[in-house]
C-alpha beads as a LAMMPS data file, in Angstrom:
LAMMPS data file: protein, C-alpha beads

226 atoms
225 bonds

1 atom types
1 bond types

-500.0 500.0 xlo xhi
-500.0 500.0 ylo yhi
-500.0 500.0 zlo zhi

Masses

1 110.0

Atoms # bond

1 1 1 -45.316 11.377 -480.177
2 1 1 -43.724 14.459 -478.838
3 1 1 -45.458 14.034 -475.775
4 1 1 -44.348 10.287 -475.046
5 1 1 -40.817 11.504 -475.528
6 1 1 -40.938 14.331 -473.411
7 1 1 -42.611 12.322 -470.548
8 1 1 -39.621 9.574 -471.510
9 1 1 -37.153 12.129 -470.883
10 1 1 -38.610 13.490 -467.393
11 1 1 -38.519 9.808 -466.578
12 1 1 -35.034 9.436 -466.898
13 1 1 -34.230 12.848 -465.346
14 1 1 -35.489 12.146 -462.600
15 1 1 -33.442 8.140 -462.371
16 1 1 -30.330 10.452 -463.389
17 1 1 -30.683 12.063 -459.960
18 1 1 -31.819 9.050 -458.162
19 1 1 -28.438 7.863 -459.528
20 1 1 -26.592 10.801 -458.315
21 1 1 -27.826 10.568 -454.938
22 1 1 -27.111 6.560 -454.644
23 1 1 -30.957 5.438 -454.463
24 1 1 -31.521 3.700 -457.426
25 1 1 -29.992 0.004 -455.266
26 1 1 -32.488 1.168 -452.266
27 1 1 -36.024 1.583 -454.644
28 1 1 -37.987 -0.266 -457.130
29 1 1 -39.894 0.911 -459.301
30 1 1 -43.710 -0.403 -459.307
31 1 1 -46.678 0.357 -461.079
32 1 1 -47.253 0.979 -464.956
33 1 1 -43.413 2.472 -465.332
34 1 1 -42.210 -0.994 -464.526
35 1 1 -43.677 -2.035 -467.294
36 1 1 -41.671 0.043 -469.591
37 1 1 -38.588 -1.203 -467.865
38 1 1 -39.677 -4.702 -468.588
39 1 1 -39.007 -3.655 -472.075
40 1 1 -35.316 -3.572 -471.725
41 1 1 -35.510 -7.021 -469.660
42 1 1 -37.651 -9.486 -472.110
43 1 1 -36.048 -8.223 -475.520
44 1 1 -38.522 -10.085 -476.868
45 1 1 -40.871 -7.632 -478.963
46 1 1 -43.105 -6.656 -475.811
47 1 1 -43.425 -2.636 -475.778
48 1 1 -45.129 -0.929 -472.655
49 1 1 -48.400 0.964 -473.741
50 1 1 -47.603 4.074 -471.373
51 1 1 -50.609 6.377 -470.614
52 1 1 -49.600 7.478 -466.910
53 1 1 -48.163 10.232 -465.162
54 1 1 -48.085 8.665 -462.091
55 1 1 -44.653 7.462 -460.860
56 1 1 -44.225 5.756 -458.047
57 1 1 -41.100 4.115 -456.106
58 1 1 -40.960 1.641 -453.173
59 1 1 -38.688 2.662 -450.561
60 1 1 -37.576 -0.856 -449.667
61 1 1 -35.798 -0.064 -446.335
62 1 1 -36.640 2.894 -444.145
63 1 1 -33.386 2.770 -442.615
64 1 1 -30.949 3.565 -445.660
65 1 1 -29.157 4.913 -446.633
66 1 1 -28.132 4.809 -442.548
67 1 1 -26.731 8.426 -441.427
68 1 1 -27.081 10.721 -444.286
69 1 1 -28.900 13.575 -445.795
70 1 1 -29.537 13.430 -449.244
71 1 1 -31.004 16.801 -450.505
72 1 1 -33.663 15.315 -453.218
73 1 1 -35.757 18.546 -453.721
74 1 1 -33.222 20.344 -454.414
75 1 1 -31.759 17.998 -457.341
76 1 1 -35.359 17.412 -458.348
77 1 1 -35.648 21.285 -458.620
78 1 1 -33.034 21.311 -460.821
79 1 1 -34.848 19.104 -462.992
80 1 1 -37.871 20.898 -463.338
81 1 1 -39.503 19.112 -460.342
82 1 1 -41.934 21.192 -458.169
83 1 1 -42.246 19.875 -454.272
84 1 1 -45.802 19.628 -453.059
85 1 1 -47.350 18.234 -449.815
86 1 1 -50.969 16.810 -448.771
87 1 1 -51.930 18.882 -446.268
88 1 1 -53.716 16.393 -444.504
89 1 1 -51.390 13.780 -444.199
90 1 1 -48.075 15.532 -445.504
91 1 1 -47.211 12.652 -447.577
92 1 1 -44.871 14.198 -450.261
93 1 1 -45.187 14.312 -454.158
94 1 1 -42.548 15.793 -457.012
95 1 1 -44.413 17.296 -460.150
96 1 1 -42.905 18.146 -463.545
97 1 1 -45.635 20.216 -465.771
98 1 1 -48.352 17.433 -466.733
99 1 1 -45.486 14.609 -467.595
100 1 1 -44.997 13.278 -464.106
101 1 1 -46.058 12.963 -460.412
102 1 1 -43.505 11.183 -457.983
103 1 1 -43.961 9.726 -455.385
104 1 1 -42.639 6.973 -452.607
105 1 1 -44.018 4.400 -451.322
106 1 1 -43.456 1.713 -448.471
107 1 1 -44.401 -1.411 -447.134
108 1 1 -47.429 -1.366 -444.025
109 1 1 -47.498 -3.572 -441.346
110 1 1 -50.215 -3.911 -438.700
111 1 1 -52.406 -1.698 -438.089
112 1 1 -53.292 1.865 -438.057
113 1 1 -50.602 4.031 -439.170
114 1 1 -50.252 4.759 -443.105
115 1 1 -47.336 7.358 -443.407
116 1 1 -43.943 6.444 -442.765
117 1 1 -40.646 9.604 -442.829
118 1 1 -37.867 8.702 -445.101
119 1 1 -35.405 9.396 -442.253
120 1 1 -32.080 10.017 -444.879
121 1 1 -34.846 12.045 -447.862
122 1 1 -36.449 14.300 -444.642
123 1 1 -40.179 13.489 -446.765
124 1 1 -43.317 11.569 -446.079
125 1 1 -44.067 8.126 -448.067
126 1 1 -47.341 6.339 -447.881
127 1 1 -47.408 3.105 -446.268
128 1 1 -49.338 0.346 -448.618
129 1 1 -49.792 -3.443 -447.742
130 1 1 -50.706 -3.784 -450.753
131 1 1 -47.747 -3.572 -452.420
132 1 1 -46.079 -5.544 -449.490
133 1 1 -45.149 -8.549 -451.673
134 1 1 -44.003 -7.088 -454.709
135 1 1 -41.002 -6.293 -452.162
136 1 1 -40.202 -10.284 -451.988
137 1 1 -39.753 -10.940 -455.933
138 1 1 -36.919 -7.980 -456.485
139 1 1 -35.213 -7.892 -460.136
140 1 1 -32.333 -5.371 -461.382
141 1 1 -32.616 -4.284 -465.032
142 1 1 -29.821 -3.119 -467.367
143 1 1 -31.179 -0.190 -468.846
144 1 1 -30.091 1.942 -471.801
145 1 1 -31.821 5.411 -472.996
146 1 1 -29.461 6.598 -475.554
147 1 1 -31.813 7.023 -477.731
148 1 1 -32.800 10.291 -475.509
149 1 1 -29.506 11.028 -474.746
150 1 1 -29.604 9.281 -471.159
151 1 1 -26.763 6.908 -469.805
152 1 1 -27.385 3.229 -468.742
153 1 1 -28.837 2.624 -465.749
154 1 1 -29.405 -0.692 -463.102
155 1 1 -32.904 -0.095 -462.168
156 1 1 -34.293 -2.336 -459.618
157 1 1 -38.242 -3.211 -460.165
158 1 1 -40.530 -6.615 -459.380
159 1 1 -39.922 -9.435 -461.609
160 1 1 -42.752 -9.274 -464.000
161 1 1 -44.890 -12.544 -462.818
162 1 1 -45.379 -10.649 -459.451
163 1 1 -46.290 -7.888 -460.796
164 1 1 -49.014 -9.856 -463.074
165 1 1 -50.018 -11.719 -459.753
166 1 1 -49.878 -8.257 -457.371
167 1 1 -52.270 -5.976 -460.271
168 1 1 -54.677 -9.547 -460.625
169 1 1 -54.617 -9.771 -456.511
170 1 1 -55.852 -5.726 -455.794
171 1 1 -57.598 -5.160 -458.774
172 1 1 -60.978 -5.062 -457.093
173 1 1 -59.814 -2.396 -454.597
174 1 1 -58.578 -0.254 -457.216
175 1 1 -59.735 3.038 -457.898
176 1 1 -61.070 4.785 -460.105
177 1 1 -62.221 2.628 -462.592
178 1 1 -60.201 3.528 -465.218
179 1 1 -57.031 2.466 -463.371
180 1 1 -58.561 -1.180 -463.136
181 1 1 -58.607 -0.923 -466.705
182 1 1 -55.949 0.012 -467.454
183 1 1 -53.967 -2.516 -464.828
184 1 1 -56.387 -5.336 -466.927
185 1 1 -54.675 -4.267 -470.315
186 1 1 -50.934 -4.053 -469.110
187 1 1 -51.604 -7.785 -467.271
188 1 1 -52.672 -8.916 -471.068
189 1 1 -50.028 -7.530 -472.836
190 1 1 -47.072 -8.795 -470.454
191 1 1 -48.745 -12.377 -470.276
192 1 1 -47.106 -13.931 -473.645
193 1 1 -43.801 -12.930 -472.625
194 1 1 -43.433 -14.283 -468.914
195 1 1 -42.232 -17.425 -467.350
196 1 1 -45.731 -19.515 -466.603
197 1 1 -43.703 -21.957 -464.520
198 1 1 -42.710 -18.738 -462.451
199 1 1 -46.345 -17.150 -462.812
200 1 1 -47.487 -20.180 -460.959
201 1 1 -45.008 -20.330 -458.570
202 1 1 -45.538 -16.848 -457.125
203 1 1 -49.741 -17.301 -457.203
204 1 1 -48.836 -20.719 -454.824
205 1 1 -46.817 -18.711 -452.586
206 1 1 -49.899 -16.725 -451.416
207 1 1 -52.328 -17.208 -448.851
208 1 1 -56.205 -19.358 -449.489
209 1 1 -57.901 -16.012 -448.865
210 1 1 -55.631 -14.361 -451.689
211 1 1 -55.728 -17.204 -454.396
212 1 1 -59.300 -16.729 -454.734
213 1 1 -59.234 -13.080 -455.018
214 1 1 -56.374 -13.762 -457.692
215 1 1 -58.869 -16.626 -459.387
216 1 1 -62.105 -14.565 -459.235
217 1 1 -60.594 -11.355 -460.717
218 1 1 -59.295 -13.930 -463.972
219 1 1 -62.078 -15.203 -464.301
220 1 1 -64.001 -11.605 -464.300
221 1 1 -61.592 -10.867 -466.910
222 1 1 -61.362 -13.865 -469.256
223 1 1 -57.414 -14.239 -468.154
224 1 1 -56.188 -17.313 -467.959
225 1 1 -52.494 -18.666 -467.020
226 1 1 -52.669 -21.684 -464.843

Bonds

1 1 1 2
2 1 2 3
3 1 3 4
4 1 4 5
5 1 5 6
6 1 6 7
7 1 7 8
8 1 8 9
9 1 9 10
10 1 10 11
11 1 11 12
12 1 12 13
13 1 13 14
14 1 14 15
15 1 15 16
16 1 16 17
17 1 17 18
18 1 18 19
19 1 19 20
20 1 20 21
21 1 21 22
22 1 22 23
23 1 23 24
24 1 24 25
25 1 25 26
26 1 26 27
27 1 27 28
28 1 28 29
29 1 29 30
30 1 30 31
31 1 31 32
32 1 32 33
33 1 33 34
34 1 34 35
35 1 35 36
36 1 36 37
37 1 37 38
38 1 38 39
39 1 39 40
40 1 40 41
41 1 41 42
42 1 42 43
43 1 43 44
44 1 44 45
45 1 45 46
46 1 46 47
47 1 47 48
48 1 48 49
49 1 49 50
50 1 50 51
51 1 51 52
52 1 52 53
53 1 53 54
54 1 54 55
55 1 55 56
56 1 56 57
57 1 57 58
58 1 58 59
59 1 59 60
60 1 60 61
61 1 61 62
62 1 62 63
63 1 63 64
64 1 64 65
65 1 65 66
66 1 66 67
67 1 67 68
68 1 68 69
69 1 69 70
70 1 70 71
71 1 71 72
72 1 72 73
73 1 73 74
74 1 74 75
75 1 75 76
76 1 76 77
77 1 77 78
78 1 78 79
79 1 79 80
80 1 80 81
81 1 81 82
82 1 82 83
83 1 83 84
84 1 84 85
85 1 85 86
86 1 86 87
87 1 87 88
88 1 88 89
89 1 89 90
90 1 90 91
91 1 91 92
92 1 92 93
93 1 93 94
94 1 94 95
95 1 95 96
96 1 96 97
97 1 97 98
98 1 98 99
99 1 99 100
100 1 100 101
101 1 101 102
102 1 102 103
103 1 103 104
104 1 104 105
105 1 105 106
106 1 106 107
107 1 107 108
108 1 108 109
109 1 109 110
110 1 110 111
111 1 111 112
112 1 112 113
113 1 113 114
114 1 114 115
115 1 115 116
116 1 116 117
117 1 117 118
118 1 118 119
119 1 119 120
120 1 120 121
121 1 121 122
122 1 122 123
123 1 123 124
124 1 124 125
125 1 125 126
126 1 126 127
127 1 127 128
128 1 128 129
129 1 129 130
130 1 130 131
131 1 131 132
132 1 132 133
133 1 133 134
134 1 134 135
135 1 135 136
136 1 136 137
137 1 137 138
138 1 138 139
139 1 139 140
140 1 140 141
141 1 141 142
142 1 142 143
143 1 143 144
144 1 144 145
145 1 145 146
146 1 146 147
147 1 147 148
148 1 148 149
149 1 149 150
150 1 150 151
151 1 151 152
152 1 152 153
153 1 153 154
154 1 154 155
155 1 155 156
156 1 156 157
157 1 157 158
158 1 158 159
159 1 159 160
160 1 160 161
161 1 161 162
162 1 162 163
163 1 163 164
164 1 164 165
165 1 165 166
166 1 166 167
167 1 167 168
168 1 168 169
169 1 169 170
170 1 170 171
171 1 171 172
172 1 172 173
173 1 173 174
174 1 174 175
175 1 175 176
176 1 176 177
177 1 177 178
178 1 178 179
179 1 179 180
180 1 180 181
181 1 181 182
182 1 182 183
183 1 183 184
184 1 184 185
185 1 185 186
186 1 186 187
187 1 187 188
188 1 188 189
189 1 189 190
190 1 190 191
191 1 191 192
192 1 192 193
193 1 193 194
194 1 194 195
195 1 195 196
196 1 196 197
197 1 197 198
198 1 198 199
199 1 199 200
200 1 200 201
201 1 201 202
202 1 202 203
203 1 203 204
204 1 204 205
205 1 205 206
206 1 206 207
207 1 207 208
208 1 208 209
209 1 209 210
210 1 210 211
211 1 211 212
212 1 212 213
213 1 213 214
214 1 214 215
215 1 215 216
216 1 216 217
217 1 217 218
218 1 218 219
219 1 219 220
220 1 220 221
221 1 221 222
222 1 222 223
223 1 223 224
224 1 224 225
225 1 225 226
């Protein structure tokens, strides 16, 4: 228990400087923390069953904040965040002890190039199509962390029936396997707490070639919402 609220705490750190530096309106937040900020959204008994140190944030537009530079190792430092870079592709990362591993994301298009500069951050992000349409279904969330002595935050992450659809749509392609797993148990637990009508909505927006990759991985998995 002392571990979960340590890791909390790092976790809302590290928004308290994203705050501070104005880019909590310019990511969201994707991947398994977005499902403990879907706990302050539904209200409605769901609790996030967090076993992840990995953190990561979609940098929605390259271009902003336009014509400034925002110093983010050094506030992360401050924090207790260590700066570390692949040497291979120098795609940055921010580590705190064995509670959390940041890093940014953003959206690919065509084709070859997979790393992408944060112009106004001076770091590296990985470029992911995969994650390209959890960009189109955006949702702020009221947040409060008193509990840990944090303010309240607006945290921007995807509404929760994308992020069902995204996890059912590149589940195949996820690696290793314990990650599909673990994607498999956070789509169960959010499912009795979303919109259907919504759910369905979003799976009808995507392409022929992506509804069956959606339909075969819920039927590999016994899921069923539509």
């Amino acid at each position: 228990m002392i571990y979960v609220i340590d890791q909390q705490k790092a976790f809302w750190d590290l928004i308290s400087v994203f705050e501070e530096l104005g880019l909590l309106s310019h990511v969201m937040l994707i991947g398994s923390w977005a499902e403990y900020i879907y706990q302050f959204h539904m209200q409605s008994g769901f609790q996030a069953n967090l076993r992840t140190r990995d953190t990561d944030f979609l940098y929605m537009n390259l271009n902003k904040p336009k014509g400034r530079n925002i110093d983010i190792t050094a506030k992360l430092k401050e924090k207790g965040f260590l700066f570390t870079t692949d040497y291979q592709t120098g795609i940055t990362k921010f580590v705190k002890e064995d509670l959390l591993e940041l890093s940014f994301l953003t959206r690919a298009f065509g084709e070859g190039k997979q790393v992408y500069e944060i112009p106004s951050l001076k770091i590296k992000a990985e470029g992911l199509r995969s994650i390209n349409m959890l960009a189109e279904y955006p949702m702020e969330v009221n947040t409060s962390a008193f509990e840990i002595g944090q303010d309240d935050f607006v945290l921007v992450v995807p509404e929760p029936e994308a992020y069902i659809v995204q996890k059912l749509l590149i589940n195949p392609e996820r690696k290793p396997m314990y990650k599909k797993e673990k994607d498999i148990e956070g789509i169960r637990g959010l499912l009795p707490y979303v919109n259907v009508n919504r759910l369905q909505e979003i799976f009808n927006s995507l392409t022929e070639k992506q509804k069956i990759a959606v339909v075969q991985t819920k039927k590999k998995h016994f899921i069923d919402f539509i």
